[in-house]
C-alpha angles and dihedrals in degrees: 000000000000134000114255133190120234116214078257081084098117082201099248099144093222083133098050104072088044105067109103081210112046087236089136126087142167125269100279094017115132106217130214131209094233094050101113095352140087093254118137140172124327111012142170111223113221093250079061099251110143108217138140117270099230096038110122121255129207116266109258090220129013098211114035136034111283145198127237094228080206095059104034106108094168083248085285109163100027100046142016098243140023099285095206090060089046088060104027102118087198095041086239094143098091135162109273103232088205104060111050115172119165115231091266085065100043090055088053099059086045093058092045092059094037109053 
């Protein structure tokens, strides 16, 4: 599953640096799949969406810092937890009940950003 961040979220970015993926952004960002990982050019997304890697995306929420559901590995692969709830003062990094991949499939998604 990813990490999501509840409207709790007081705005601080302490999460933000500490994303191995860059799949974190500031409330009214637009984010970019080759922004922190090896992505260029022309890529096809695992889902199988053909975009280009540094087109800009549309923010995922307008007011508070937000997570990119496609590049959100749970920091598999690089730590042993989700590094934006370890240093969430407001434990506002949560589970996102909507989005549920096993650790075969989150390594996956590492592997596809980090060549």
């Amino acid at each position: 599953m990813a990490i999501i961040i509840t409207d709790e979220c007081i705005n601080c970015g302490a999460c933000e640096p500490e994303c191995p993926n860059n799949a974190i952004y500031e409330g009214g960002a637009e984010w970019r799949y080759s922004d922190g990982t090896s992505l260029t050019g022309m890529i096809t997304t695992l889902d199988g969406e053909e975009t280009m890697s540094d087109d800009s995306k549309e923010p995922v929420d307008m007011d508070v810092y937000y997570i990119v559901v496609d590049k959100c590995t749970e920091c598999v692969g690089f730590h042993d937890e989700p590094q934006c709830a370890a240093v969430c003062p407001v434990d506002c990094c949560v589970d996102d009940p909507d989005y549920r991949e096993s650790e075969d499939e989150l390594i996956a998604k590492k592997d596809f950003m980090h060549l």
